[in-house]
C-alpha positions as CSV (number, residue, x, y, z in Angstrom):
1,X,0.0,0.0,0.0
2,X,1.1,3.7,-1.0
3,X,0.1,7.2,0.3
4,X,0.0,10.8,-1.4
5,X,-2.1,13.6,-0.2
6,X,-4.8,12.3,-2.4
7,X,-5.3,8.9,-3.0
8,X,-4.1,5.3,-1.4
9,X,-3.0,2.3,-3.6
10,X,-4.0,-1.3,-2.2
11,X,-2.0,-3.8,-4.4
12,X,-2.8,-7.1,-5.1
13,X,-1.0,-10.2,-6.8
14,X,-4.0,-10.3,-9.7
15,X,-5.8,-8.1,-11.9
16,X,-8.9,-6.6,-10.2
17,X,-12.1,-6.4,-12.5
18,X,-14.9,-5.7,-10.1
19,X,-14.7,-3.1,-6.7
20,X,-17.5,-2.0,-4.5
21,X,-17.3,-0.4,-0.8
22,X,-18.7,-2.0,2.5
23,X,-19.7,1.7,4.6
24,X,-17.0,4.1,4.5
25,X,-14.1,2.4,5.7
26,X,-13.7,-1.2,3.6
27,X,-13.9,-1.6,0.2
28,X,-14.4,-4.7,-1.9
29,X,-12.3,-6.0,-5.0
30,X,-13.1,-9.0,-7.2
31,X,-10.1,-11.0,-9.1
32,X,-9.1,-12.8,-11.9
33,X,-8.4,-16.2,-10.5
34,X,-12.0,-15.6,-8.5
35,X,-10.4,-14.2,-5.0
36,X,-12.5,-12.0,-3.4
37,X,-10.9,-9.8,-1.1
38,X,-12.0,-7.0,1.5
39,X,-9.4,-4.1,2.3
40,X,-9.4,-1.8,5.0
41,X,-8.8,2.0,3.5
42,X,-7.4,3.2,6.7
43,X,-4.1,1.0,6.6
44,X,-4.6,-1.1,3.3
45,X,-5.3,-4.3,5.2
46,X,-7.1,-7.3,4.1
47,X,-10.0,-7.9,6.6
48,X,-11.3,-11.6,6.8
49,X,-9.8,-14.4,4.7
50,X,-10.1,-14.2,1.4
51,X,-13.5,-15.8,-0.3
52,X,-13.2,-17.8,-3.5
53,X,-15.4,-17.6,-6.6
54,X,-15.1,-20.2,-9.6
55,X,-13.6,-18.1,-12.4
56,X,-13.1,-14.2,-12.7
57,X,-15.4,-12.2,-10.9
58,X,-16.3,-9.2,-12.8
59,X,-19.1,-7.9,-10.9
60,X,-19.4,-7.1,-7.0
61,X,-21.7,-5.2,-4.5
62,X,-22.5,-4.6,-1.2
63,X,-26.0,-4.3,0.7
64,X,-26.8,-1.3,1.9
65,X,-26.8,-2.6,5.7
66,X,-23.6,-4.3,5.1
67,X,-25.1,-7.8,5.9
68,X,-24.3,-9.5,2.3
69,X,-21.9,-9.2,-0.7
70,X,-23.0,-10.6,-4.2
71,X,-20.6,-11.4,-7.0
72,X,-20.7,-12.4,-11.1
73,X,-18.0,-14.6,-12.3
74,X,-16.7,-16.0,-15.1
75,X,-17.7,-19.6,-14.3
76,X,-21.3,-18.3,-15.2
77,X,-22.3,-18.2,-11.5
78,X,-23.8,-15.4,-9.0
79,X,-23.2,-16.0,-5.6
80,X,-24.7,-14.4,-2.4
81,X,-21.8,-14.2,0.6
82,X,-22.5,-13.3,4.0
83,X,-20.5,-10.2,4.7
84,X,-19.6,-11.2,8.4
85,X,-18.4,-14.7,7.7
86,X,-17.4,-14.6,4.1
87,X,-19.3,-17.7,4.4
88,X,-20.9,-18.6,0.6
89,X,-24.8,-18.4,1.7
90,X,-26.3,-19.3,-2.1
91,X,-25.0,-19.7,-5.4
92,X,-26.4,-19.2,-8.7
93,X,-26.0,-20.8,-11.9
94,X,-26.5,-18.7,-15.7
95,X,-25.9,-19.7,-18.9
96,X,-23.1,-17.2,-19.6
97,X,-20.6,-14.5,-17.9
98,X,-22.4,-12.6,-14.9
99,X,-21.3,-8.9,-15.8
100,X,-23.6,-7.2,-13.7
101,X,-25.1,-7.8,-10.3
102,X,-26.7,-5.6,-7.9
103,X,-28.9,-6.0,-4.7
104,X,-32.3,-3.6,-3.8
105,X,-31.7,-1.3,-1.0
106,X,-33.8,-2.7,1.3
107,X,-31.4,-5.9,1.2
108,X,-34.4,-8.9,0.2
109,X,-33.4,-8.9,-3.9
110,X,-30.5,-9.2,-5.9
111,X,-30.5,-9.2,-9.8
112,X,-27.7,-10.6,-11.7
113,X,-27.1,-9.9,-15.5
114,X,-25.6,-12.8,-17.5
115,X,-25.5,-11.6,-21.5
116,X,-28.7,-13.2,-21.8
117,X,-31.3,-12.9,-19.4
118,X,-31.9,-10.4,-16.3
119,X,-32.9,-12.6,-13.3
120,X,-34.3,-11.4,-9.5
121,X,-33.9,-13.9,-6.8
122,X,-34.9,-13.6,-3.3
123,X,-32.0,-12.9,-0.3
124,X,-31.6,-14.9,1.8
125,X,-33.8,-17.7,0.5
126,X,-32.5,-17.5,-3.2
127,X,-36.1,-18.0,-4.7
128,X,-36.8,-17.4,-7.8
129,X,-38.9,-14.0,-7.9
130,X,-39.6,-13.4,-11.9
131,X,-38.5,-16.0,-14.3
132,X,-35.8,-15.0,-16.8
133,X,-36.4,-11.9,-18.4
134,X,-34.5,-12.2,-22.3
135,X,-32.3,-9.1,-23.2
136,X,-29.7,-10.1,-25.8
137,X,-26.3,-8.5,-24.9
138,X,-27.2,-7.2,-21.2
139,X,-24.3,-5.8,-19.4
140,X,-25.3,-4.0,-16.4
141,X,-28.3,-3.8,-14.0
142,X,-28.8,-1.4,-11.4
143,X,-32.0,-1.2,-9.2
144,X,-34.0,2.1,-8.5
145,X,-33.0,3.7,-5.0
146,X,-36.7,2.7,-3.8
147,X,-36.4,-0.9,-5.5
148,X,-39.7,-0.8,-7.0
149,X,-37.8,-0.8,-10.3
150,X,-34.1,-2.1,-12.2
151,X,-32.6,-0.9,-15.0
152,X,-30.8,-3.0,-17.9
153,X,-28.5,-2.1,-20.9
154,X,-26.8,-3.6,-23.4
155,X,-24.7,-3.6,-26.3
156,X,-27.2,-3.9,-28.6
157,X,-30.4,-3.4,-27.7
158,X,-30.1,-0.1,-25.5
159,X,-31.6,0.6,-22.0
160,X,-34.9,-0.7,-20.2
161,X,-36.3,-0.3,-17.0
162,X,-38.7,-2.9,-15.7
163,X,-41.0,-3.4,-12.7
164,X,-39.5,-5.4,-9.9
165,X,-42.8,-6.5,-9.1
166,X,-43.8,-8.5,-12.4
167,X,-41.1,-8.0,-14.8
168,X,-43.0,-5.9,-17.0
169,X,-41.2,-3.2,-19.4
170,X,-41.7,0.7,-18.0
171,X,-39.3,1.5,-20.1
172,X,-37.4,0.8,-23.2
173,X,-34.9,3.4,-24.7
174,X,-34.4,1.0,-27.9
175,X,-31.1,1.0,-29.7
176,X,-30.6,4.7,-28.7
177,X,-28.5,3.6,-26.1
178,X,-26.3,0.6,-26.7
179,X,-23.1,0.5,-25.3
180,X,-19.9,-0.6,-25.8
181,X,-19.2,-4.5,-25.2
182,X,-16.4,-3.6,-22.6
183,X,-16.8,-4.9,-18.6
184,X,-18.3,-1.6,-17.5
185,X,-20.8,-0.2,-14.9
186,X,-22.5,1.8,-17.5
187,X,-25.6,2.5,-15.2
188,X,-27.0,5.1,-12.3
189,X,-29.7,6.3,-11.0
190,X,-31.1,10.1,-9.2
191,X,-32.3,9.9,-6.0
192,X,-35.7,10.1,-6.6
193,X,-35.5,7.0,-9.4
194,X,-37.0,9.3,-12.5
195,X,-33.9,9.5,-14.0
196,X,-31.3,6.7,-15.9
197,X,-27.9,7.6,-16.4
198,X,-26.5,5.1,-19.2
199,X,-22.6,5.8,-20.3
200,X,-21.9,5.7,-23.3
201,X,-18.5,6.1,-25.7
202,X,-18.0,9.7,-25.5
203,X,-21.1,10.9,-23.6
204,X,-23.7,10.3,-21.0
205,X,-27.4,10.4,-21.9
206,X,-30.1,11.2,-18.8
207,X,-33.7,9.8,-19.6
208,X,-36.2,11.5,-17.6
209,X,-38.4,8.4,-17.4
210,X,-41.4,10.9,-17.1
211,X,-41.0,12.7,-20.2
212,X,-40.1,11.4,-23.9
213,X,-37.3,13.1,-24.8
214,X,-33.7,12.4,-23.4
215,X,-30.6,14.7,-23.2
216,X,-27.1,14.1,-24.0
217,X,-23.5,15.1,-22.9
218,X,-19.8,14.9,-24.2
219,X,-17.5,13.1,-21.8
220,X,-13.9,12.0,-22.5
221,X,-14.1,12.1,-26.0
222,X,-11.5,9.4,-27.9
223,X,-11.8,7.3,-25.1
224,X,-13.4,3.6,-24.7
225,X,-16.6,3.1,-23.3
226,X,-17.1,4.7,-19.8
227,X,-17.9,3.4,-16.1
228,X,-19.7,5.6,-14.0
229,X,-21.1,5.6,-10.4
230,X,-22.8,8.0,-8.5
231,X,-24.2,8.8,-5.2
232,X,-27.1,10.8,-6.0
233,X,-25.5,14.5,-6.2
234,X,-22.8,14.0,-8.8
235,X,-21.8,10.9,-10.9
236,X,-18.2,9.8,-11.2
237,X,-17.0,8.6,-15.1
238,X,-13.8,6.5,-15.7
239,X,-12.6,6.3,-19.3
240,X,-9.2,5.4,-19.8
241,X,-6.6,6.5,-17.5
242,X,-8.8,9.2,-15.9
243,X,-11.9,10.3,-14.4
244,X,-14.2,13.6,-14.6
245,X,-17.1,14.4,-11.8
246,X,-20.2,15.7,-13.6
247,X,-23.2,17.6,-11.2
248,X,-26.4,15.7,-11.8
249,X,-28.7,18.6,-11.9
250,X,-26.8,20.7,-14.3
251,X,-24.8,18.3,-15.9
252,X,-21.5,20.4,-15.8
253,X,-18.3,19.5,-14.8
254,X,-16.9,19.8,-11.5
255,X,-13.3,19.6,-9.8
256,X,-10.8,18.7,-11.6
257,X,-9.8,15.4,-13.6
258,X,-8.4,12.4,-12.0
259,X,-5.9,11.2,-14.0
260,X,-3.8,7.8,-13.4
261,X,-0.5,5.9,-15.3
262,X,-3.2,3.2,-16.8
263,X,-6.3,2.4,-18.2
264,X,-9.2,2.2,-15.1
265,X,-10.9,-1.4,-15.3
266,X,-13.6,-0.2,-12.8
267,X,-14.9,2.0,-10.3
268,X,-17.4,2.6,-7.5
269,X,-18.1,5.3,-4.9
270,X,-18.7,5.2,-1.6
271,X,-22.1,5.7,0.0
272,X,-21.5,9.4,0.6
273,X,-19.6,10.0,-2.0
274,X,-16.2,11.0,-0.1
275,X,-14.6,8.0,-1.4
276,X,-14.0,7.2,-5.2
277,X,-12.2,3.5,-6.0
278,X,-10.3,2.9,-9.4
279,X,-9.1,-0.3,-10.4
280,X,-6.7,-1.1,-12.8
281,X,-4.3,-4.0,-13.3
282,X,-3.3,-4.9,-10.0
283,X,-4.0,-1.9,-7.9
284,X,-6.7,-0.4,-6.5
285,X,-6.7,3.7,-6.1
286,X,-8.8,4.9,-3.4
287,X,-9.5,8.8,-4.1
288,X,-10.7,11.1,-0.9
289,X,-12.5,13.2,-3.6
290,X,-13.0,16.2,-0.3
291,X,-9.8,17.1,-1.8
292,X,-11.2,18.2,-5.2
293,X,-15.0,18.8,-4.2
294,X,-17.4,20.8,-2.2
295,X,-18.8,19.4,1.2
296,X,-22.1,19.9,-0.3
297,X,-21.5,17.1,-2.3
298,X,-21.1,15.3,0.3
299,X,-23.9,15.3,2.7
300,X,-26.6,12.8,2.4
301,X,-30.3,13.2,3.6
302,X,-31.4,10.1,6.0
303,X,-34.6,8.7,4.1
304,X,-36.8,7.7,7.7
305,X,-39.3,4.8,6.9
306,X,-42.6,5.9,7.8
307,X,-42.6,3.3,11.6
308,X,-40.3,5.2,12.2
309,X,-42.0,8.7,11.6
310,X,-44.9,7.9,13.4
311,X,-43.1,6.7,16.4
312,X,-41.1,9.7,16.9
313,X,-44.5,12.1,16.6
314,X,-46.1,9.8,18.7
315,X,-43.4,10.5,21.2
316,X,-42.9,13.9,20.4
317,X,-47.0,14.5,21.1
318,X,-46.3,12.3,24.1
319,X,-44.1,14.8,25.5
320,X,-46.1,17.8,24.9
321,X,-48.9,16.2,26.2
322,X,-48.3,13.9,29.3
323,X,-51.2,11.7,30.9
């Protein structure tokens, strides 16, 4: 592990195709080889021994609580880990590569993406909750922050967004918005889940799922196909050796470019958007992106579930009111 005054380098002895964070402090990278390994920012040390998929995993996330990890490999299998183990809980077998993966924030689905088909399964049981949903060339899937609905794209038949509830299409942006066939996370969402983000070579493209028009913006122009991530407030591209941070209100530029010595693989930020992870070849670059941005990008707004709201007014009234 190296230090600068902006970024930290965890090195590993295999190429890393896949990272995601666990909270703020840990972040997750997927091998070739299958090793899945979890690194404390802090210090650069691994945390937990080391859990093995069957081939190269190329996709990896976290739940939002913390409490599982799901991965895509190149074995054709999806499998569900429990984060405090790194005991394998379920695994899943496709009929090609698992490129994309993803799990619903409230932690009970996880979709997996496998060139094929888009499939939703159940956490913890594994159940099948849709069956196979065909989209030739899929690449990436990415749920809506609520959950109620994922997105899909591909490299040949564009973006779609479907309901999580029976599989039906909300959505469908048609060829429009095919990507490049290059291991990418070419997918975001805004906060409130009316917008798509889908990367493409040399731009972005926002559908306001509301309204039938898209618009468009350059990006890293003469460079492959893009991998974003966002956290809501800004979204974070890779291309090449470098990455720009675009606002996702007024779809400017912001800070400075991020540049590094190779071509980025993958990236992911963290919850809160403080912490941006690059990998490429063996490394993997953690940014403290406070360096080159406002706070403001940084504060999040705690969504309350609605128990929860009533029990603090019945409280509050409680209070104001006492037998």
């Amino acid at each position: 592990m190296t230090m600068g005054a902006k970024r930290i380098e965890i090195v590993s002895q295999s190429d890393v195709w896949a990272v995601a964070f666990a909270g703020e402090s840990q972040v997750i990278g997927g091998y070739a080889g299958g090793d899945i390994r979890r690194w404390r920012i802090e210090d650069g040390q691994q945390q937990g021994p080391t859990m093995k998929a069957d081939g190269t995993v190329w996709s990896v996330v976290v739940s939002q609580d913390g409490q599982w990890i799901v991965t895509g490999d190149s074995k054709c299998k999806a499998m569900l880990w429990d984060a405090a183990t790194h005991e394998k809980v379920r695994e899943f077998t496709h009929n090609g590569n698992v490129f994309g993966v993803d799990i619903s924030s409230d932690g009970t689905k996880l979709a997996t993406a496998d060139l094929n088909n888009v499939q939703i399964f159940s956490i913890p049981s594994g159940d099948r909750l849709l069956p196979p949903l065909p989209h030739g060339c899929v690449l990436g899937v990415k749920f809506s922050p609520h959950g109620t609905r994922f997105a899909t794209v591909s490299h040949k038949q564009g973006s779609r967004v479907y309901s999580t509830d029976d599989g039906n299409i909300f959505f469908d942006s048609g060829q429009s918005s095919c990507v490049g066939y290059w291991l990418c996370t070419p997918l975001a969402w805004s906060p409130d889940g009316q917008q798509l983000f889908v990367a493409n070579e040399g731009k972005i493209i926002c559908y306001d799922l509301s309204k039938p028009s898209a618009l468009k913006w350059s990006i890293h122009e003469n460079q492959p196909q893009p991998s974003i991530a966002s956290n809501g407030r800004f979204i974070a591209c890779a291309a090449g050796p470098s990455v720009s941070l675009w606002d996702c209100v007024s779809y400017k530029q912001i800070g400075s470019i991020i540049s590094h010595t190779a071509e980025i693989e993958c990236v992911a930020l963290s919850a809160s958007g403080r912490y941006l992870a690059c990998g490429n070849g063996k490394i993997i670059t953690i940014h403290d992106l406070r360096d080159v941005l406002p706070l403001g990008y940084f504060e999040r707004s705690v969504s309350v579930h609605p128990l929860m709201k009533l029990a603090s007014l019945t409280i509050f009234m409680l209070f104001l009111c006492p037998a």
